[in-house]
N, C-alpha and C positions, 0 to 999 in steps of 0.2 A: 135369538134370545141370548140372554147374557148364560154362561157358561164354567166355572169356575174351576179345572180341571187341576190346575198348580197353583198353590193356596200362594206362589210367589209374587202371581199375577195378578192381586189383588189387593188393594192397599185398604178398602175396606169404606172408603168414603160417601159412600151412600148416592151416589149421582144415579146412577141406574132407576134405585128403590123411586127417588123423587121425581126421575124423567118418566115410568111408567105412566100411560094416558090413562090405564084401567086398574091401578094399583094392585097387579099382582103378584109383586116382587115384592120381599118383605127381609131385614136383615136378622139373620140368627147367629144365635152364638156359638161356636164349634165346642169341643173339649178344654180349649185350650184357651178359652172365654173372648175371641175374636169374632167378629163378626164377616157375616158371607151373605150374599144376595141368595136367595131361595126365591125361584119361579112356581108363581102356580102354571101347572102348565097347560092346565085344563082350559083357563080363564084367558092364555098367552094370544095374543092376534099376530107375533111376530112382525113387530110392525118395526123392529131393530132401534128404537131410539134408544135403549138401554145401551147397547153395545155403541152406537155413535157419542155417546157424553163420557164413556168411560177413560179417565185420562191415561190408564194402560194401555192399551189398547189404541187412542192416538194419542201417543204422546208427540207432544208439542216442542219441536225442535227448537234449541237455546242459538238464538242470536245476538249478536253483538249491536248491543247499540251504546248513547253516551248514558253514565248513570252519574247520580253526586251522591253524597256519602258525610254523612253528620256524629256528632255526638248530642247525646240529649239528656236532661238530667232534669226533672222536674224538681220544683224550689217549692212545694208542698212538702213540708218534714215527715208530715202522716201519712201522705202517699208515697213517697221515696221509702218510708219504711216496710209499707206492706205490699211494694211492688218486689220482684222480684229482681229489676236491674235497677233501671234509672227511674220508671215510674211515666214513659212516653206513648204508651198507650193509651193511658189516661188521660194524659194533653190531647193528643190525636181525637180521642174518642169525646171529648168534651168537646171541642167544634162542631163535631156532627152533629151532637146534641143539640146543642146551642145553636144552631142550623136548624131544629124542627127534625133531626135527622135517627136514625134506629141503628142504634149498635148491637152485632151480632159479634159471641162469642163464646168460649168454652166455661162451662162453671159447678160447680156442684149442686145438686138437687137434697133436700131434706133427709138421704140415706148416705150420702157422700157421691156419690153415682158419675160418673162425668159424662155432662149434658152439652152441645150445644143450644143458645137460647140467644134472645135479644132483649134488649133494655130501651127506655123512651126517657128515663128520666136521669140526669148526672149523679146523684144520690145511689143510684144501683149500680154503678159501673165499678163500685168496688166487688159485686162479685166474680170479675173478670180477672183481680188483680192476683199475681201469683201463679205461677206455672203450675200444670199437672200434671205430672207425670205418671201418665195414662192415656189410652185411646178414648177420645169423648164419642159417643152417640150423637151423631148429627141429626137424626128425626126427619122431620121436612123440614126444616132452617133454610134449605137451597128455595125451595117451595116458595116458602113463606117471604123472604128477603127478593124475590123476584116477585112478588106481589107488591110491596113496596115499593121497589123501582118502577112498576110499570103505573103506581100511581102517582110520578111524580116525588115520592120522598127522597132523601137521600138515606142512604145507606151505605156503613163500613161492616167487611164481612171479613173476619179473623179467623184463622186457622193455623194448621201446619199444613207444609207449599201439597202436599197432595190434597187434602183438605180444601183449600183453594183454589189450584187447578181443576177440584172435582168441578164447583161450582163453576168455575168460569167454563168447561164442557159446557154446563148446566143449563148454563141462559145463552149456548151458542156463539161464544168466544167474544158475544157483542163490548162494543165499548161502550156505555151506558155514562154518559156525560155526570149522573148522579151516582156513580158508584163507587168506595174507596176501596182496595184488596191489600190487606196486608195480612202477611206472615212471617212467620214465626221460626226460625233457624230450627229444623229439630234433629236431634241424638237420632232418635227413635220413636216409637210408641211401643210402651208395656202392655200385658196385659190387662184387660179387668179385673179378671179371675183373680189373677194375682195382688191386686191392688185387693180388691172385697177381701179376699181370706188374710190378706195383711194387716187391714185396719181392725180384723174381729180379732186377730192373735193378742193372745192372753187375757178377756175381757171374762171378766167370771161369773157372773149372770148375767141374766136375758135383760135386765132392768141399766146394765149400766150402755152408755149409746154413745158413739163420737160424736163431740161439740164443733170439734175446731179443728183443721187441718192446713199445713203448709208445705208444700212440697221444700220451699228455698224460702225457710224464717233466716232473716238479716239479725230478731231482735237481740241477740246472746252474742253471736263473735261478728257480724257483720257481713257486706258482702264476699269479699273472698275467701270465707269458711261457714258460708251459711248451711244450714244442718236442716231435715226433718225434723215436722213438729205438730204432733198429736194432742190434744186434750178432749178429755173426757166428763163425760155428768158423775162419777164420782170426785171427782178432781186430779184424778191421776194424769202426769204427764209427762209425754213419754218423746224424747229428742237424744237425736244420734247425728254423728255426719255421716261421711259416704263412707269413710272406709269399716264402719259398724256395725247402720243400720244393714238390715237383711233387705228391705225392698229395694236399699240403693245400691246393694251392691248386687242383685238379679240383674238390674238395669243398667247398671255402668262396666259389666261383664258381660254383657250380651246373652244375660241368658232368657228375658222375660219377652222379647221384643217377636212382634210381630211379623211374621215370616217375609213379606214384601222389602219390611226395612232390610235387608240383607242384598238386596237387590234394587234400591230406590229409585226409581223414575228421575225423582223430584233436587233430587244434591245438584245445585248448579248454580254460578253468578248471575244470573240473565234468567229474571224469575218473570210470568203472568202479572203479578202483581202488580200493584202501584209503589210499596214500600216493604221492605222484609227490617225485620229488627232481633235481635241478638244481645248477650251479653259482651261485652267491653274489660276484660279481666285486665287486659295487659293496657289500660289506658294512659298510665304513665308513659307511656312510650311516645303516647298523642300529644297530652296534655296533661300534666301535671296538677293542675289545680282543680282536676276530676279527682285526685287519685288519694281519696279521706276514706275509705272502705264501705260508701253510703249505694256505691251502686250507679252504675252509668250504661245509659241503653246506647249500641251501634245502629247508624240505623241505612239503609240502602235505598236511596231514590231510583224508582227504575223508569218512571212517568213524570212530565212537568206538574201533575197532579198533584203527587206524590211529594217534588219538590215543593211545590209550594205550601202544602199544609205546613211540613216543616219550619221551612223559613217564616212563618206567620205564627207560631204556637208562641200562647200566652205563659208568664210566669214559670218560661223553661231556661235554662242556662243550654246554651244550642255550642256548639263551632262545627265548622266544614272543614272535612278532613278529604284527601283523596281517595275516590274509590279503590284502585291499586291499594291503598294502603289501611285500607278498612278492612278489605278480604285477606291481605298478606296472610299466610298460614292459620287461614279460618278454617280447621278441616272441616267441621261440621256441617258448612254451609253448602260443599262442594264432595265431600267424600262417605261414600256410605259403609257402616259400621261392619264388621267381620261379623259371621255366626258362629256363637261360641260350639264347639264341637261338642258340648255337652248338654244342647241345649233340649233336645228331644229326652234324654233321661231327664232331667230338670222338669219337664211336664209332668210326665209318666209319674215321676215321686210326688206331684202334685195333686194330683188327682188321686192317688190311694192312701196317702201319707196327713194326719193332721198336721199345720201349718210348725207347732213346736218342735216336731220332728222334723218335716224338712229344714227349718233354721239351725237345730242342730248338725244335720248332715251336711248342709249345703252352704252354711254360714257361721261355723261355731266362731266363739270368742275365744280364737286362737290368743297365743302370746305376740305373735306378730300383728294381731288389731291392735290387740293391747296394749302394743309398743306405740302402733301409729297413732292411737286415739291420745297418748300420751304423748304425743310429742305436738300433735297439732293442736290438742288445748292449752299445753303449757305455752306453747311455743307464741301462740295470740294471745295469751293475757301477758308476756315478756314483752310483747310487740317487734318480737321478729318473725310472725309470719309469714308476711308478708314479702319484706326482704329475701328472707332464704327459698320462697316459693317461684322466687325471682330470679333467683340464681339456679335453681335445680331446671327452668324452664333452660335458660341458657345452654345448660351444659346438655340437654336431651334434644337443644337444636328448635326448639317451640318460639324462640322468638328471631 
């Protein structure tokens, strides 16, 4: 039976709970709002499929094979807006659709909560649009998207590459002629916890509830300073960039992230997948005539599959870039993040601490945000952000 002994070992993805033939494995939340397989043991047959699907456990050796390598930029103005890069998952996921096909993916449920879930119809696939940065709740999603396939549907199943690899353990590493896997480049995953007691900070009665949430809103400076963004049922609304907000800067300091990312399986060119997609920050360097600050998805063929939905996507502005030069100093896709050494006090004050406090200790609005929040708002309504974001890259060796 699955066994959890070093919370490092564990990414959290639910293939165990869902491979269970007698569902006695159930995922719970630790202190530190992560979730961990819980055996019944009474109920256990030890029949070991939980440990066979667990992609820790076998992880799946990265080989070389040919990949191609795209830009993609969907020519929808209202989907380019409330996409977080280019808006290519929505093209992608609209063929499926338009196939008769079920799109599975990450999305918020009526508390904000991060869910995975599936859509049938192109009309809902907006609520996939927009990154979360959070660990989602898979459920039985693996379950469920392997009932589908075996009836024939088609089916695209999104995640982050652990999240994916869980599934593809899932259904036995099969290649399922009707099935599309893409993922998602990821940083990390944050916590819940942290994310729930974020969204509640500062809400001052029980009557007022979050509307509206963006992890990466484009709508105010665009995409290369796009910021969190909050609204509310009383109207309050509340948006920060990275270096202000408190949740972003938990997350982009490694201090919210879930113990496995420190050690990730999952960072590598040579993914399971069919397609892995990312942001395109330095696209000028590609192609120019991406480079208006609307947002441009990278995206990684690893399957003729995979190629080909690309090369066929409707009402996208596409070009083909070389792989070599799609991954060139991609650290994110290939290098896993440091654990901030601070990052076990940073629980510990979370868990005894109301969230105003911890923001105060652990996030004040020093003079030094103050400074930077000031110079990268001014700096994008001058419309040199960009530019000089350009050069500071240069000079740290990023490009």
């Amino acid at each position: 039976m699955i066994s959890i002994k070093d919370k490092k070992q564990c990414c959290g993805c639910s293939a165990c709970m869902n491979a269970c033939p007698i569902n006695c494995i159930s995922m719970v939340e630790d202190e530190e709002g992560f979730r961990y397989p819980h055996v019944d043991t009474a109920k256990c047959i030890n029949c070991g499929k939980c440990e066979r699907v667990c992609p820790i456990l076998n992880v799946e050796p990265e080989e070389k094979f040919e990949q191609k390598a795209f830009l993609i930029r969907n020519m929808d103005e209202q989907i380019l807006k409330e996409s977080t890069s280019g808006g290519a998952f929505t093209a992608i996921a609209k063929e499926i659709i338009d196939a008769g096909g079920v799109v599975f993916g990450a999305a918020f449920d009526d508390q904000f909560e991060v869910h995975h879930t599936y859509v049938e119809k192109y009309e809902d696939l907006k609520i996939f649009r927009n990154s979360k940065y959070v660990q989602s709740n898979i459920e039985s999603t693996y379950k469920e998207a392997k009932a589908f396939l075996d009836a024939g549907r088609q089916v695209l199943y999104s995640g982050t590459p652990c999240q994916v690899e869980g599934f593809w353990h899932f259904i036995g590493r099969r290649k399922y002629e009707n099935l599309i896997l893409i993922d998602v480049v990821c940083r990390a995953v944050p916590s819940p916890l942290v994310w729930r007691k974020y969204r509640e900070f500062g809400i001052k009665n029980s009557e007022n509830t979050l509307q509206e949430a963006a992890f990466r809103d484009k709508n105010k400076y665009g995409y290369q300073y796009s910021q969190i963004r909050l609204k509310f049922s009383d109207g309050e609304v509340r948006e920060a960039g990275v270096e202000s907000d408190p949740y972003l800067r938990a997350f982009f300091s490694n201090l919210s992230d879930r113990p496995s990312c420190y050690e990730c399986k999952f960072k590598k060119k040579y993914r399971v997948s069919d397609i892995t997609i990312w942001d395109c920050f330095d696209v000028y360097l590609h192609d120019k005539s991406f480079d208006d600050n609307k947002g441009v998805t990278r995206a990684l063929a690893h399957s003729e599959k995979g190629r080909q939905i690309i090369e066929n996507l409707k009402n996208c502005k596409i070009k083909e870039i070389t792989a070599d030069a799609a991954v060139r100093k991609a650290n994110e896709l290939v290098n896993t993040v440091r654990e901030n050494p601070s990052r076990n006090d940073f629980f510990i004050d979370l868990g005894k601490m109301e969230f105003d406090e911890l923001v105060e200790k652990w996030f004040p609005d020093s003079l030094k945000v103050k400074s930077e929040r000031f110079i990268r708002e001014n700096f994008e309504k001058l419309g040199i952000y960009r530019p000089t974001k350009r050069v500071v890259r240069k000079l740290l060796g990023k490009e």
